[in-house]
C-alpha positions in Angstrom: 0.0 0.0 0.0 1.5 3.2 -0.8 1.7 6.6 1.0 -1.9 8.0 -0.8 -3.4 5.1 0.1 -2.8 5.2 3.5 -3.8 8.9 4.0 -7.3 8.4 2.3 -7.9 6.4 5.9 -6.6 8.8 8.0 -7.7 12.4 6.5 -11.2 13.7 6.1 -12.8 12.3 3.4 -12.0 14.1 -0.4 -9.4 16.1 1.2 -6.8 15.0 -0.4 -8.7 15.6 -4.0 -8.2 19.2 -3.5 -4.9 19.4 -1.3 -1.5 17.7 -1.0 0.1 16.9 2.5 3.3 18.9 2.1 4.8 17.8 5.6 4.4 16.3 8.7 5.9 17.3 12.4 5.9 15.5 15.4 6.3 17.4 18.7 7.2 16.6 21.8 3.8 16.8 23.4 2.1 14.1 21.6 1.1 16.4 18.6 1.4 15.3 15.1 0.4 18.3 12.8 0.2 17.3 9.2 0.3 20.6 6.6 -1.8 20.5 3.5 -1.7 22.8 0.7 -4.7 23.4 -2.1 -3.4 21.6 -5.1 -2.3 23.8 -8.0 -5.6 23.3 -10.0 -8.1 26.3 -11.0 -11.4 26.1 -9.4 -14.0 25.5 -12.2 -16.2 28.2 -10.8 -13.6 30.6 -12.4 -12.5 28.9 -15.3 -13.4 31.8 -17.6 -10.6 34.2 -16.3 -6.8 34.2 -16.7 -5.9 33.2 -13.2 -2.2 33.0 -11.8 -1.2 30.7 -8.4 -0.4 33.6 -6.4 1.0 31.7 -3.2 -1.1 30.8 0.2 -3.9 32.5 2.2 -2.9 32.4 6.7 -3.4 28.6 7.2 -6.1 27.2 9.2 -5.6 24.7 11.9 -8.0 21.8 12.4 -8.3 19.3 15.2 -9.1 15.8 13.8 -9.2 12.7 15.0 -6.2 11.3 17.7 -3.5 8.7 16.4 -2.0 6.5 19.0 -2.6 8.5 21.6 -1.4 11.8 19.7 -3.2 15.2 19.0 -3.7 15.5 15.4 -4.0 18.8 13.8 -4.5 19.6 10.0 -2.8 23.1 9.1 -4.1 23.8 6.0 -3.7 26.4 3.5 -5.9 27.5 1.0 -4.2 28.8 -2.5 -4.8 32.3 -3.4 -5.3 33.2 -7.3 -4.9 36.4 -9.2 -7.0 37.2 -11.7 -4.3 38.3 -15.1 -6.5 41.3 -16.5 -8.3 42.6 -13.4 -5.5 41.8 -10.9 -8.5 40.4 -8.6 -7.5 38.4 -5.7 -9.6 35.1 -5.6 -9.7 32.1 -3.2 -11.7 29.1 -2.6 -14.2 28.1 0.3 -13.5 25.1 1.8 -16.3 23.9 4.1 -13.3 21.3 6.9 -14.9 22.5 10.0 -17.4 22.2 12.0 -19.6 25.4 12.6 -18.5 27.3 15.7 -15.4 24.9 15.9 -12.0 24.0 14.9 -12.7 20.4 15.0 -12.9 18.4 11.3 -16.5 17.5 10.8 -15.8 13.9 11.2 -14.2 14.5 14.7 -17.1 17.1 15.6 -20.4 14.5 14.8 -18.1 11.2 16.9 -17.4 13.9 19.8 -21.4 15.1 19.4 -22.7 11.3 19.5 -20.2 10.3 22.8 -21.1 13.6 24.5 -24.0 14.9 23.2 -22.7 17.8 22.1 -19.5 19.2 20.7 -17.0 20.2 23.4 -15.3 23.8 23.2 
């Protein structure tokens, strides 16, 4: 089994359609943080303009699930893309979260079914 393989199983589901895990760090407090950047591919909703990668919006963290008893957090970037006439600035939505939360939607509904309601 290779590497993408793998990751299907442990990310949120069709994440990694859209974004490629660019790293992962391991801390000394049981953290594992994997980074994800959007993929270099122009959202469809704008495929009628000129549109240039322009680098990364402020990433976003997102708790998911543990991993042998470590903290896992997504930081994840969205891509930002300039438009090559107007010189707009465009970026996609990407709906990881739970409302109100940092918490992967996944992790948010197991927490909500053991608890009864999502912890803050």
């Amino acid at each position: 089994m290779e590497i993408e393989s793998l990751l299907k199983y442990l990310l949120p589901e069709d994440l990694l359609e859209y974004f490629e895990l660019t790293q992962v760090k391991e801390s000394g407090d049981n953290m594992l943080s994997m980074y994800l950047d959007e993929k270099n591919i122009v959202p469809p909703e704008h495929k009628d303009k000129q549109l240039l990668s322009q680098g990364f919006d402020d990433p976003v963290t997102i708790q998911d699930f543990p991993l042998r008893k470590r903290g896992v957090y997504l930081v994840v970037r969205r891509r930002k893309w300039k438009d090559k006439l107007s010189g707009k600035i465009y970026s996609r939505t990407w709906d990881l979260t739970a409302q109100g939360t940092s918490y992967s939607k996944e992790f948010a509904a197991f927490l909500k079914e053991l608890f009864g309601q999502v912890p803050h």
